[in-house]
C-alpha positions in Angstrom: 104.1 123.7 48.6 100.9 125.6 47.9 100.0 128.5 49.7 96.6 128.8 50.7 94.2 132.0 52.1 92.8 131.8 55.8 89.8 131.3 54.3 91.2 128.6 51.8 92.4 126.8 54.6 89.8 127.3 56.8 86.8 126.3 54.3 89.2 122.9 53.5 89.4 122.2 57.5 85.3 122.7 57.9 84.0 121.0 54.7 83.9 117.3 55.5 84.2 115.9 52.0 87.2 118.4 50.7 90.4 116.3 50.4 87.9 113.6 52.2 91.0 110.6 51.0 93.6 112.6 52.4 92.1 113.3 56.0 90.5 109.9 56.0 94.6 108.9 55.3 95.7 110.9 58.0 93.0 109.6 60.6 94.6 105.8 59.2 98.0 106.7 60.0 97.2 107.8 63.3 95.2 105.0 64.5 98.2 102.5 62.7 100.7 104.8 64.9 98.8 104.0 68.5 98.0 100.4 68.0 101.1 99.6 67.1 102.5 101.9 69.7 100.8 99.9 72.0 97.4 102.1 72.8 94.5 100.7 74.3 91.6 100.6 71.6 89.6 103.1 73.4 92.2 105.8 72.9 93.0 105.2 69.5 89.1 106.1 69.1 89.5 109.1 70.7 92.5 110.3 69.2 90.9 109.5 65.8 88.1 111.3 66.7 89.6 114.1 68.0 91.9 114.7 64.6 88.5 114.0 62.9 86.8 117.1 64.9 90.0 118.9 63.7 89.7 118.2 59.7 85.6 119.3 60.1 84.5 115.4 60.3 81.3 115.0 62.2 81.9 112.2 64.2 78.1 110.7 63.2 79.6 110.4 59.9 82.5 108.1 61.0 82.3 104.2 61.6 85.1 103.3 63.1 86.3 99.2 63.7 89.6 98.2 65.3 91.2 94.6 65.6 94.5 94.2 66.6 95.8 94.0 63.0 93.6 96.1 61.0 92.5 100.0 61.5 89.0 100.2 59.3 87.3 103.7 59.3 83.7 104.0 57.3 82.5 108.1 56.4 78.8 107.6 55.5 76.5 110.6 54.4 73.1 110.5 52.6 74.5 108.8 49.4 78.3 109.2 49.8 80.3 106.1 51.5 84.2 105.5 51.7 85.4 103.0 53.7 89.5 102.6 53.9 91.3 100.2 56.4 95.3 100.0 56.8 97.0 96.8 58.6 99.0 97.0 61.6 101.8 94.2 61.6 104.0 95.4 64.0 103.7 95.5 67.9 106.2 97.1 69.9 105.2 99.5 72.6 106.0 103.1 72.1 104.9 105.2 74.9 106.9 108.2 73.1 105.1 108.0 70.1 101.8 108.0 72.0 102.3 110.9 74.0 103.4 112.2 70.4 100.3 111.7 68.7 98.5 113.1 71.3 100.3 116.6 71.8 100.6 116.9 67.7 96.7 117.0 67.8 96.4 119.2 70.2 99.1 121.6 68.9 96.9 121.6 65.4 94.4 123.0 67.2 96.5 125.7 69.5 98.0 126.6 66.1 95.5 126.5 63.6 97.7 124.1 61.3 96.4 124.2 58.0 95.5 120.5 56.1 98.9 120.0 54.3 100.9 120.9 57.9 99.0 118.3 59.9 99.3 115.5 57.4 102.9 116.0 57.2 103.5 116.6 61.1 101.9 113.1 61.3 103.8 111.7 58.2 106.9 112.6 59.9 106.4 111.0 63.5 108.1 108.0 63.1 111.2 109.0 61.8 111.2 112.0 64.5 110.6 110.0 67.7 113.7 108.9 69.0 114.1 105.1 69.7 116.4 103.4 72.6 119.6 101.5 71.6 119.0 98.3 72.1 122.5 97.8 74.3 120.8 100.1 76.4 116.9 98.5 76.0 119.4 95.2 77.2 121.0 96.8 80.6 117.5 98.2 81.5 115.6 94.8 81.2 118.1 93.3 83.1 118.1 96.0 85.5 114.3 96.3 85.6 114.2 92.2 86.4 117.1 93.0 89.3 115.1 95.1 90.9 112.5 92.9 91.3 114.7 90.2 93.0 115.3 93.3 95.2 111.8 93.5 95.7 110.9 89.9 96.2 113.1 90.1 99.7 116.0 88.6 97.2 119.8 90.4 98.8 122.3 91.9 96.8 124.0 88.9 95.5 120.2 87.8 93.9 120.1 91.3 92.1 124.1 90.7 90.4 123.0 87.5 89.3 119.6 88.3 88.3 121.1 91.3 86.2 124.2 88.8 84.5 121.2 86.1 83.7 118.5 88.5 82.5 121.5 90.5 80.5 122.6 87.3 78.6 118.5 86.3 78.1 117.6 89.6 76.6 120.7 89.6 74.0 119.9 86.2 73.3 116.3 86.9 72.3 117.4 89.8 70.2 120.2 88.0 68.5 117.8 85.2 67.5 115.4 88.2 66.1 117.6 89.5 63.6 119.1 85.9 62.7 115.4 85.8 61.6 114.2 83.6 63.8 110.0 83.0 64.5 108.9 85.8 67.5 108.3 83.0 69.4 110.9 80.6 68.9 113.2 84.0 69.8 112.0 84.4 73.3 112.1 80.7 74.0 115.4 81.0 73.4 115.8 84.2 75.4 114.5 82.5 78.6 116.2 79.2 77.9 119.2 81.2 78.1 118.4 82.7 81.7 117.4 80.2 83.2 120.0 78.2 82.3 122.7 80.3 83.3 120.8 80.9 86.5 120.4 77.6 86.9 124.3 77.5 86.6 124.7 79.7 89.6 122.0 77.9 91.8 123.7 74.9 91.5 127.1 76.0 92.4 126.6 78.8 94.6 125.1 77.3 97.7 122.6 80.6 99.0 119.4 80.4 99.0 118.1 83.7 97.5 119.1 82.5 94.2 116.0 81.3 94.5 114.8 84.4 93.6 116.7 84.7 90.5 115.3 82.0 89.2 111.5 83.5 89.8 113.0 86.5 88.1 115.6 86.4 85.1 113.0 86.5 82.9 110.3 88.4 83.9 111.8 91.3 81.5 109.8 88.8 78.7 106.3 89.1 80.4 104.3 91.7 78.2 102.8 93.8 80.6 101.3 96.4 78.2 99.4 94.1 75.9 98.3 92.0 78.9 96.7 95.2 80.8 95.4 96.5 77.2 93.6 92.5 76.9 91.6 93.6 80.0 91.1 97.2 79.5 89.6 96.5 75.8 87.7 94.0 77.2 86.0 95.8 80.1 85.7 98.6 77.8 83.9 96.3 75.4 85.9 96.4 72.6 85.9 92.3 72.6 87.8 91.6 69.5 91.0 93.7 70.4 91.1 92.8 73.8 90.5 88.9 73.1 93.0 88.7 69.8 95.8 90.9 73.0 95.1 88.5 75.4 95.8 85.3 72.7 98.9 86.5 71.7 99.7 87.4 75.6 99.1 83.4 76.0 101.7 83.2 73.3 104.4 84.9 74.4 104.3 83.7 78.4 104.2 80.5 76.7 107.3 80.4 74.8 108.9 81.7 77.5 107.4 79.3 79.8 108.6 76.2 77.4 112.4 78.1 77.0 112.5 77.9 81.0 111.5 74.4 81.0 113.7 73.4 78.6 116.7 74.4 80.5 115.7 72.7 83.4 114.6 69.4 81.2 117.5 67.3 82.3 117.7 68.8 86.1 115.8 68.0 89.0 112.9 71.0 89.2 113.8 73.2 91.9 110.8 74.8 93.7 111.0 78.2 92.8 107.1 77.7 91.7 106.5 77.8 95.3 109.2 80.8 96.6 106.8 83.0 98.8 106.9 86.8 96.9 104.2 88.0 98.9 105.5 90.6 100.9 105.3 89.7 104.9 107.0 93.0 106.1 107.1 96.7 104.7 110.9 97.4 103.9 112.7 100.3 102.3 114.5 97.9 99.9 110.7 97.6 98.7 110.4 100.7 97.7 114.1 100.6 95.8 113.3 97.6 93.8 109.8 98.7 92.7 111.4 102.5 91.5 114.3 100.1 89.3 111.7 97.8 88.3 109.5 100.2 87.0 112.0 103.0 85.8 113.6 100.3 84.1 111.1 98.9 82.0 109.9 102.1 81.1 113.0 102.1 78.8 111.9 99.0 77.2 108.2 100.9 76.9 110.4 103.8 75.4 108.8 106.4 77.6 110.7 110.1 77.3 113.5 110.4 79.2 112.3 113.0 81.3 109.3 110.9 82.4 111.6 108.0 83.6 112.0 109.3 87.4 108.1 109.8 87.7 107.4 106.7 86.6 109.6 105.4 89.0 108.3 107.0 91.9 104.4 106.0 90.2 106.4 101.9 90.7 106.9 103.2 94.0 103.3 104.6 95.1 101.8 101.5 93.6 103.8 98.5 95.3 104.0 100.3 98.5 100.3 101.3 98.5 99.5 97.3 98.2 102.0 96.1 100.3 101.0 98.4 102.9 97.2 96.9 102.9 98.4 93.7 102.4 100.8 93.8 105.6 98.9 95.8 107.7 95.5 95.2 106.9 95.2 92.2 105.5 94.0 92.9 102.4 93.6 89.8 99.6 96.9 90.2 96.7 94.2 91.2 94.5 92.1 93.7 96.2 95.9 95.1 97.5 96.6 94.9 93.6 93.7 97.4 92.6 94.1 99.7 95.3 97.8 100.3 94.4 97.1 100.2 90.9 94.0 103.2 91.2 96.1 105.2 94.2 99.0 105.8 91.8 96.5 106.3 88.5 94.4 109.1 90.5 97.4 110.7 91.3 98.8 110.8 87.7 95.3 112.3 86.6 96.5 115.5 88.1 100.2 114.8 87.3 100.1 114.2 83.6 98.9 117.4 83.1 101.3 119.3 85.2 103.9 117.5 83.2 102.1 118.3 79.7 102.5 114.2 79.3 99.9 111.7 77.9 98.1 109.9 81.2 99.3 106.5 80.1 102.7 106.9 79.4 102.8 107.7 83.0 100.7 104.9 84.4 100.9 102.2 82.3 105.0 101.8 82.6 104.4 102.4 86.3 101.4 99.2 86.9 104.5 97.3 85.5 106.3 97.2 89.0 103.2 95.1 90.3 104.1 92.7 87.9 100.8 91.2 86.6 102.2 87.8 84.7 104.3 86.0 87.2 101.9 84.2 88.6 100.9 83.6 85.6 103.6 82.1 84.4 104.3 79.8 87.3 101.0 78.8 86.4 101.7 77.4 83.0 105.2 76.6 84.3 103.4 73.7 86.7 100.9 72.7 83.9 104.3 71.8 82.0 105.1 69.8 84.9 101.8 68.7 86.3 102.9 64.8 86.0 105.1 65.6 89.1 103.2 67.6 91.4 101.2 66.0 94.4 97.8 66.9 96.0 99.1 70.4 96.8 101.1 71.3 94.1 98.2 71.0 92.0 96.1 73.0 94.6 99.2 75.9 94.3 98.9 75.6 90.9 95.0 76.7 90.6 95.5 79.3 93.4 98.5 80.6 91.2 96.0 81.1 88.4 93.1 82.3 89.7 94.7 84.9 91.8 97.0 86.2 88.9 93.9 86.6 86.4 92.5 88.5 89.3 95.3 90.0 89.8 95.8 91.3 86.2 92.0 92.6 86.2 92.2 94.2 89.3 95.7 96.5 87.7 93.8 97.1 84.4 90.1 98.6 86.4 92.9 100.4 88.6 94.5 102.1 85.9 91.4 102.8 84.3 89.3 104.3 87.4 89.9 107.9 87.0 88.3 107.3 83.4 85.3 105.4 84.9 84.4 107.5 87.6 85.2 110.8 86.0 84.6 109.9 81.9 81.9 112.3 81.4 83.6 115.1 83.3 86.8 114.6 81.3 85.7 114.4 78.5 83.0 117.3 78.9 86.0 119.3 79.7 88.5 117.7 76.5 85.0 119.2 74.6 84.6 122.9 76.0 89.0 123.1 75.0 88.4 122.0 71.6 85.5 124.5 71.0 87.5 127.4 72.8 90.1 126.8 70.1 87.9 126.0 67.1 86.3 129.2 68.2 89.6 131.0 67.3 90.2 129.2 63.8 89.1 132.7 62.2 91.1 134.8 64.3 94.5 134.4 62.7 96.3 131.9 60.5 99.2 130.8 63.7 101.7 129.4 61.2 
């Protein structure tokens, strides 16, 4: 590998046009990285900016556009105009690979990493962030939909069963994947599989929390993420991104709405649409299920392992910051929903960067534990079934929907509300950091 000067490097680093293909690469892989890592479109634009203000881009020279398939970046000065766009296929949230991204960039500019260092750094991400077994990805879904039978009021015999049924669902889905079987057709059969076997159980164990397993064998299926990332685009005003996330949202709580009804074709409907999960009473086993629930899927998010137990306790601060309004004040589930949701993202502003971690690796994961597509599921699991409902099943159908859209605004403004109230102030103070360390680029080479 070539050797350059400080001044070499330097002079490539601050001349926008040297190398222009290669930075304009790296600034493709980067944003390919975060969208498929699951990043909300507004960070990706940051992060791409911020490399750009690293490889001496002007950010007046970049056009930047961002769909949920396609990363397209535009450089434009006087005469000279490159546009280069790389597609983004594959979704699977990466909160690791995030918090990655974010650090590397960072360290470029604490070390003065010349060109050639950065674009390999980047180059070697994927293969250097470490990825979840799947048999382990398995026990924590199952564990993750447990522990919100625990938090529904559901007893100890709900969470066994709901862990056995969501267990079996989750192995199905992923045997069905690598048989090669359509993304959708695989959690269909996922949640058939759940259901059915909880199904099983309801019909031959006479208790009635089963009901709560099956509200919950397949919740592990719901994708949170993309469904607070629809909203968050979308309020953010990056309409195309946050529409094409909330589609394919639809999608996916589809299938697994249609796998569920399919294993209950043949069976009288039981009426777990209509199993009461708001909370009445404030209850330590609460707090236990929403610390599972949202430790647990935080594996499935593949957050670091050493940001597992915060995020549980940021599940924790959430649900019991909205059950306790809801209980005791009488808060609506939605207006309960946001203060929860902006309580635990406040406090993670400060926490992040005590714990030198990316902001939504911590809060994202941790919104989870409200759950912000089971009502939303019940609502397309009665529209399946609306021949059969009366006066007010149709009624607890509409209220089903309209308060779980509300619901799933009201967790993406409060994740986002440290950003909205304080963007210019954060990012006034992201700005006087870079220059402090762009001031020292001269001072020595740091490699």
């Amino acid at each position: 590998m070539k050797q350059f000067t400080l001044a070499e490097k330097n002079e490539v680093l601050e001349t926008p046009f040297i190398h222009i293909h290669r930075k304009l690469d790296v600034l493709l892989s980067i944003g390919k990285l975060l969208m498929e890592s699951g990043a909300d479109t507004g960070r990706i634009t940051s992060e791409i900016l911020r490399a750009a203000t690293f490889m001496g881009i002007p950010h007046e020279y970049l056009n930047i556009h961002i769909s949920y398939t396609t990363i397209m970046i535009n450089i434009f000065h006087e005469e000279r105009s490159i546009t280069v766009f790389r597609k983004t296929p594959s979704h699977i949230p990466n909160m690791a690979m995030i918090n990655a991204v974010s650090k590397l960039t960072w360290r470029a500019f604490e070390r003065h990493y010349s060109l050639t260092t950065y674009e390999m750094l980047i180059t070697k991400l994927p293969h250097a962030i470490s990825v979840y077994p799947n048999w382990i990805k398995g026990i924590a879904c199952a564990l993750g939909s447990s522990g919100l039978a625990f938090l529904f009021s559901g007893d100890i015999i709900a969470l066994l069963v709901t862990f056995i049924c969501s267990l079996c669902g989750y192995f199905t889905r992923s045997l069905s994947h690598k048989l090669g079987f359509n993304e959708y057709m695989s959690i269909a059969l996922g949640s058939f599989t759940a259901m059915f076997i909880a199904y099983g159980f309801y019909l031959h164990i006479e208790l009635g929390s089963l009901l709560y397993v099956l509200v919950c064998c397949t919740l592990f299926m719901i994708p949170g993420v993309p469904l607070i990332n629809s909203v968050v685009d979308t309020i953010n005003n990056h309409i195309l991104s946050g529409i094409t996330r909330a589609i394919r949202t639809l999608l996916i709580v589809g299938s697994m709405t249609l796998g569920m009804a399919m294993a209950l074709y043949f069976s009288p409907v039981p009426a777990f649409s209509f199993v009461d999960i708001k909370p009445h009473v404030f209850t330590i086993e609460q707090m236990i299920g929403a610390f599972m629930s949202a430790a647990s899927f935080a594996v499935l998010f593949n957050a670091p392992v050493r940001s597992l137990f915060y995020i549980g306790l940021g599940g924790v601060v959430c649900v019991s910051v909205r059950n306790l309004v809801l209980v005791h004040y009488g808060f609506s589930l939605p207006g309960a929903t946001f203060i929860g949701a902006a309580t635990m993202s406040i406090i993670f502003l400060k926490l992040s960067s005590w714990l030198r971690t990316s902001g939504p690796v911590l809060v994202v994961p941790s919104a989870i534990a409200l759950m912000p597509g089971i009502l939303l599921y019940r609502f397309l699991f009665d529209i399946l079934h609306i021949n059969k409902l009366n006066e007010s099943g149709l009624l607890y159908m509409a209220q089903n929907g309209t308060t779980g859209v509300l619901c799933i605004v009201a967790i993406a403004v409060g994740v986002a509300i440290p950003n909205v109230l304080a963007q210019k102030y954060l990012q006034r103070q992201k700005e006087i950091r870079i220059q402090e360390l762009m001031a020292t680029r001269h001072a020595s080479d740091g490699q």
